[in-house]
C-alpha angles and dihedrals in degrees: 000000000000115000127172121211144090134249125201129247100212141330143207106291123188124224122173110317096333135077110229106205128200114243114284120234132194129272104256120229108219094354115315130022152149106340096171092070123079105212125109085011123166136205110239126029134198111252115275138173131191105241130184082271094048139261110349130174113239140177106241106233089224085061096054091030080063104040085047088052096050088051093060098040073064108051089037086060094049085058095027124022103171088062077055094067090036105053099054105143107214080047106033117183100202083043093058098039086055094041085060098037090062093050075071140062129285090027106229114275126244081256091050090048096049103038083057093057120103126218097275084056106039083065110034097025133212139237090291102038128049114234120237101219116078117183120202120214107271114234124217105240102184104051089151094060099037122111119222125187150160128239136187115233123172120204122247131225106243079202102059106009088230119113120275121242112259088000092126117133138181112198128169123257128182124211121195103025127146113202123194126210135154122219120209128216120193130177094359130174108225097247082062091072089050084060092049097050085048089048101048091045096058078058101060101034085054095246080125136042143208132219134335120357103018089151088045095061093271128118101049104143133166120210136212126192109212092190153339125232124203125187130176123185119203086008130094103186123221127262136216139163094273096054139261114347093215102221119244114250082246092061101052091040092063091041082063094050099264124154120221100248090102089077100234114200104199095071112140084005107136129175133175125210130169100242121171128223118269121208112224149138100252139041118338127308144208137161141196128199097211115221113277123203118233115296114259122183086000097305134092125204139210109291100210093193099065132061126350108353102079086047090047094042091051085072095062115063097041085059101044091052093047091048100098120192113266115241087241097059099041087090086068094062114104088233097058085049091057087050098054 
């Protein structure tokens, strides 16, 4: 997967009376530079790391963990509202309920735990349930071509609109990078890559946005998935004429001996792509390149007209309107806490 943007290394904090600033570090000629002198320093830098190569910029995975995850906070609330207030995540609601159940006795099982988690944690997990999306820093890959500047910027009173006194501030930005990251799904049910296609989509098209200033201009990014991996173990999927029926969660988790008090919800779901078969060492493979639009600039996004992304979006929304709202969790709407 191929993303441009930037993401900041720090900012001006406040504490107290005093304003606690990150390290500054010098302007760089051509890239990177000098960065034990002080002059011509700046306030905030694009995140950077030394390899083996030497410094490169990079997207932390936890920043576009987190941005991905907002997205889809987002979409679960258009279908179901009521998962919205319950998978906050500084306030979780199946992280509670497990957090209490195990201050009795038996403690819940892994099928309890996860047959209490909603969508949002089904995929990127709590404290008591390991997500099953993992994302992977995202390395800038045309240093060369990318543009890095520095720009002024001056902070603003929320209380009067009008500019603050010695607010004034200079941070990096880069034009013109491609980034390039992989995400990992393991153990997915099938409405998940529905999700994912939503979610991806609100990405490209600048719903959402990635890193520092997304309300001053900054963060547009447009997105291309190279390709798409798929690997079963234990599991050779049928073919058709049409391509590879990916099997349902529910499925592979009988053929390992699972019962089905984990709730799975992709049960009778069914869905054919034309993957293609994948030569490797372990389990069975298969890959799809997805459909890319014309290349503009040099880059060409996702096209989400085209394969798979209309297949994979259908998932989302029959599941979403069938996921009902456990009894254990009802206490957590904000309509249960006026009644009481």
């Amino acid at each position: 997967m191929v993303i441009r943007k930037p993401v900041k290394s720090g900012a001006p904090s406040t504490v107290g009376s005093s304003v606690c600033r990150p390290t500054r570090v010098a302007v760089r000629a051509g890239g990177y530079g000098d960065y034990d002198s002080a002059d011509g320093c700046f306030d905030m830098a694009c995140v950077w790391t030394q390899t083996a190569a030497g410094p490169r910029f990079y997207l932390p995975g936890s920043s576009l963990r987190g941005v991905l995850r907002s997205a889809a906070e987002r979409l679960v609330a258009c279908w179901q509202p009521n998962w919205g207030y319950v998978s906050d995540p500084f306030n979780n609601a199946s992280e509670g309920w497990v957090q209490r159940q195990r201050e009795r006795e038996p403690s819940p099982s892994s099928a309890d735990i996860y047959r209490m988690a909603g969508p949002i944690e089904r995929c990127f997990g709590h404290t008591a349930l390991r997500g099953r999306w993992t994302f992977g820093d995202a390395w800038m890959r045309n240093e060369r071509d990318a543009h890095i500047v520095v720009r002024d910027g001056v902070g603003i009173s929320r209380r009067t609109g009008a500019a603050m006194n010695d607010i004034k501030f200079q941070f990096e930005a880069i034009t013109g990078g491609v980034f390039e990251t992989t995400l990992t799904i393991v153990n997915y049910e099938l409405w998940q890559l529905g999700l994912l296609a939503h979610a991806l989509a609100l990405l490209d098209g600048g719903q959402a946005r990635l890193g520092y200033g997304t309300y001053r201009g900054m963060g547009r990014i447009r997105l291309a998935v190279t390709m798409m991996d798929w690997r079963w173990y234990g599991y050779l999927p049928s073919e058709n004429a049409e391509g590879v029926r990916l099997p349902p969660l529910e499925q592979l988790a009988t053929l390992a001996g699972l019962d089905d008090s984990y709730g799975w919800r992709d049960k009778g779901q069914a869905i054919v792509l034309p993957l293609v078969p994948n030569a490797t060492t372990f389990g069975s493979a298969w890959r799809l390149e997805p459909a890319r639009g014309m290349a503009l600039d040099g880059f060409a996004s996702t096209d989400w007209d085209g394969l798979p992304w209309p297949q994979l979006a259908e998932l989302l929304a029959p599941t979403l309107n069938r996921w009902s709202l456990p009894d254990e969790l009802q206490p957590w709407l904000p309509e249960a806490e006026v009644r009481q």
